[in-house]
Kinemage of the C-alpha trace (Angstrom):
@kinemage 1
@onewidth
@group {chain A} dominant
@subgroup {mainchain}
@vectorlist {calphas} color= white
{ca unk a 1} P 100.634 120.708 47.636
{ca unk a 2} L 98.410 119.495 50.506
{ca unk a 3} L 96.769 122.076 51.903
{ca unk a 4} L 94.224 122.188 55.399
{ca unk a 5} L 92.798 125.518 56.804
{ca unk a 6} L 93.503 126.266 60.219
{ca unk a 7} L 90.523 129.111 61.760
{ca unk a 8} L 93.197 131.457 63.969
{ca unk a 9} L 89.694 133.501 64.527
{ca unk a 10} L 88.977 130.166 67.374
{ca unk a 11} L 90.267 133.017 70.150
{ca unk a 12} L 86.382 134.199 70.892
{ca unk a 13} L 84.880 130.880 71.074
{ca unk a 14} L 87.912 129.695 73.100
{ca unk a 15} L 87.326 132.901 75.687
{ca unk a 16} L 83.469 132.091 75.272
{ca unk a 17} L 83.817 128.133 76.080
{ca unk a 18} L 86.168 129.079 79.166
{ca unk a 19} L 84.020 131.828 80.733
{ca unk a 20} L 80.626 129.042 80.065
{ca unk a 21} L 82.586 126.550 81.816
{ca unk a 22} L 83.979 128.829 84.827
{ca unk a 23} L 80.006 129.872 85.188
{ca unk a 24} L 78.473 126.747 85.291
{ca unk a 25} L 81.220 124.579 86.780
{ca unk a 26} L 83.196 127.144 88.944
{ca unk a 27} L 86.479 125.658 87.134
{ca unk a 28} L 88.405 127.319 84.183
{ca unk a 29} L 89.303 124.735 81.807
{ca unk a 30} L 93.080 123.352 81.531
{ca unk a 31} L 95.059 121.990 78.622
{ca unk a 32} L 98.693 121.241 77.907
{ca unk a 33} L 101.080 122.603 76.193
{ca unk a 34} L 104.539 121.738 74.212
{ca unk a 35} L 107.399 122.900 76.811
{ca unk a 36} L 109.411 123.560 73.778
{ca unk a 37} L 109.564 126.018 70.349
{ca unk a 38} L 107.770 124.196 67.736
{ca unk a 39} L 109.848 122.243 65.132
{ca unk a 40} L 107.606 122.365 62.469
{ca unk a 41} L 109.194 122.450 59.172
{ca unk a 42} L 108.193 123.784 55.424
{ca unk a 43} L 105.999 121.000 53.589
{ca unk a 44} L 108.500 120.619 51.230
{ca unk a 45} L 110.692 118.114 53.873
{ca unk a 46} L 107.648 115.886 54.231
{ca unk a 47} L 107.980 112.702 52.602
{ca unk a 48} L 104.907 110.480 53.906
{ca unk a 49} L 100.865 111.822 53.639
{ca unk a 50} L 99.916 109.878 57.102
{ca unk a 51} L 102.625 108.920 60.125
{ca unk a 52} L 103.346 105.248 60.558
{ca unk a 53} L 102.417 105.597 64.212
{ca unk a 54} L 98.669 104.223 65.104
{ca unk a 55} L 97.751 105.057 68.557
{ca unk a 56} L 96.740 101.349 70.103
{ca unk a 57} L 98.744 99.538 67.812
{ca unk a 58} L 102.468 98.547 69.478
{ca unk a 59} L 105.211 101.298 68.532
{ca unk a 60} L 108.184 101.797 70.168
{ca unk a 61} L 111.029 104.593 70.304
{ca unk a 62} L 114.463 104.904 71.364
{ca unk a 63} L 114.353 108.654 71.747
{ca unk a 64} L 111.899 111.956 71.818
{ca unk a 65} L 113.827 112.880 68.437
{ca unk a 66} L 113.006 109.624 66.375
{ca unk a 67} L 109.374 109.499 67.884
{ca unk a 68} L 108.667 113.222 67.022
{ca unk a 69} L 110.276 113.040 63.852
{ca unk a 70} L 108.249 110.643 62.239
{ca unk a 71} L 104.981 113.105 62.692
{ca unk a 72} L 108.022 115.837 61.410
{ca unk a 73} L 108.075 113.885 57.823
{ca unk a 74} L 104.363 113.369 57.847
{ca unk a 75} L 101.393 115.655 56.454
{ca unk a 76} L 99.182 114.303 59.159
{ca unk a 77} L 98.788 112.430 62.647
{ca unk a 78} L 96.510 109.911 63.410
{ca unk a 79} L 95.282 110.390 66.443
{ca unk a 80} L 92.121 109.706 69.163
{ca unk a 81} L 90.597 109.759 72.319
{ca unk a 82} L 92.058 106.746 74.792
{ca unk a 83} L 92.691 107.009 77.963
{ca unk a 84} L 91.046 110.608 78.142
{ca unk a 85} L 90.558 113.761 75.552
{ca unk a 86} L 93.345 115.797 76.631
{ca unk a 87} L 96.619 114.052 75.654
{ca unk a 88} L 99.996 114.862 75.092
{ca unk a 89} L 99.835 112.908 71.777
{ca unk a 90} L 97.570 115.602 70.089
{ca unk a 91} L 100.003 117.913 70.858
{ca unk a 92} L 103.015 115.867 69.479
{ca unk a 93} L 101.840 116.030 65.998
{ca unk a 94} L 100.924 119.513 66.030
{ca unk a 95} L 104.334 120.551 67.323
{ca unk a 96} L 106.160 118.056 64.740
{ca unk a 97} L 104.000 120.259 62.327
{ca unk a 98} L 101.938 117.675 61.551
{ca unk a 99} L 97.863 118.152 61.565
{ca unk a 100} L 95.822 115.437 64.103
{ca unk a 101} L 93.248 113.666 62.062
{ca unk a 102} L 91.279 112.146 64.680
{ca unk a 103} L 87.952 110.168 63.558
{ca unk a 104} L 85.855 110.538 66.902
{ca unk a 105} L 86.782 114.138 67.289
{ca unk a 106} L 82.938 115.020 67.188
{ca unk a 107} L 82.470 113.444 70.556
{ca unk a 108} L 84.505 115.713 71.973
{ca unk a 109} L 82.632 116.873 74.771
{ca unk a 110} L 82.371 120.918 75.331
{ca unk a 111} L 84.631 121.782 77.837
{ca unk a 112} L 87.309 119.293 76.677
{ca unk a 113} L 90.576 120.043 74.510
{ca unk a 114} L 88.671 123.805 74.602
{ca unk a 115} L 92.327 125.356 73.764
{ca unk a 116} L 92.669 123.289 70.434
{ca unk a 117} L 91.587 124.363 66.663
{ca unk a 118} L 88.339 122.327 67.303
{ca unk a 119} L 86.877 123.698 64.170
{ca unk a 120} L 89.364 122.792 62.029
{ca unk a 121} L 89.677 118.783 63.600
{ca unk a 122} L 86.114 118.450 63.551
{ca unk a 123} L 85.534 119.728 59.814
{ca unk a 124} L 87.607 117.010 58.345
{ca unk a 125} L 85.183 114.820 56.496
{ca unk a 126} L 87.953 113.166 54.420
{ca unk a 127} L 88.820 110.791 57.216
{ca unk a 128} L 86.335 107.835 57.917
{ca unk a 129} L 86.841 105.221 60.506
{ca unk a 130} L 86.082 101.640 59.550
{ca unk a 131} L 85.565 99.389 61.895
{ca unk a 132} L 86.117 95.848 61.841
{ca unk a 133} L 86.071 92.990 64.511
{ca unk a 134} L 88.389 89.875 64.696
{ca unk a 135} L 87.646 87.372 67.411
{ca unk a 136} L 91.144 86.228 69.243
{ca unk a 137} L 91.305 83.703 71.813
{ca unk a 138} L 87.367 83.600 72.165
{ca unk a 139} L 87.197 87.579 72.171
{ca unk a 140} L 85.669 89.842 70.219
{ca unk a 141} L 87.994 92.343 69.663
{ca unk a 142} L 88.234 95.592 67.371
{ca unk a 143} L 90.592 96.943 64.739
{ca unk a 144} L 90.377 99.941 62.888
{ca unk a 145} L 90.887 100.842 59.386
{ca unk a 146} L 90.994 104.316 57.908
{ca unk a 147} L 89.512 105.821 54.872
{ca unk a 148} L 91.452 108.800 54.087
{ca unk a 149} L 90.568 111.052 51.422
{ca unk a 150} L 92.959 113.638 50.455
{ca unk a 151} L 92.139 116.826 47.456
{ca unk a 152} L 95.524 118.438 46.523
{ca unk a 153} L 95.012 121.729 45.874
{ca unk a 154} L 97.909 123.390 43.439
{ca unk a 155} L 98.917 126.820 44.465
């Protein structure tokens, strides 16, 4: 059984973060949130460690259902900052029941994704980005592997 500890005790640095940032900035934080009921399922249904989606890498889905279903069969999410911190993706594997492994989660900066299990994303030292380059067309260009590292704990 794969197992990963989520700390549900976050709710005092969460209220701590927000009032910091409301003090200094005059701003309470935002984040967003699934518009749905979660339809994460028992381990037991999951049939692949890591989801076949790579954010940056060309994927493409019909529908919602196929797209969040393949986070649904999957242990894990890969996931990372792009365009911004705050994205809908993070919170596409988390409601597929999935858990975000994201390898530059310990640049999140403080005030950002400040509603998420940060202690939990950030204390997963099991997944190491490796980074390799590949020139193409003249252009130095970067792709990235991962080194995942997985203990199975039998309960």
């Amino acid at each position: 059984m794969l197992s990963a500890v989520i700390d549900i005790g976050e709710a005092g640095r969460i209220l701590k973060d927000s009032e910091h940032c409301h003090a200094e900035f005059g701003v309470w934080p935002i984040s967003f949130s699934y518009p749905k009921a979660s339809l994460a399922s028992s381990s037991e249904s999951r049939s692949r460690l890591v989801a076949q989606i790579v954010p940056g890498t060309s994927y493409s889905y019909t529908n919602e259902e196929t797209y969040l279903g393949e986070y649904g069969s999957s242990y894990f999410g890969l996931t990372h900052k792009k365009g911004g911190w705050d994205c809908f993706r993070h919170l596409e594997i988390l409601y597929s029941g999935a858990i975000p492994l994201m390898h530059d989660s310990i640049k999140i900066p403080k005030f950002s994704m400040i509603h998420y299990p940060l202690s939990t994303i950030q204390k997963m030292p099991w997944l190491k980005p490796l980074s390799t380059s590949k020139k193409i067309h003249g252009n130095q260009t970067r792709r990235h592997a991962y080194h995942l590292r997985i203990t199975l704990i039998d309960t």
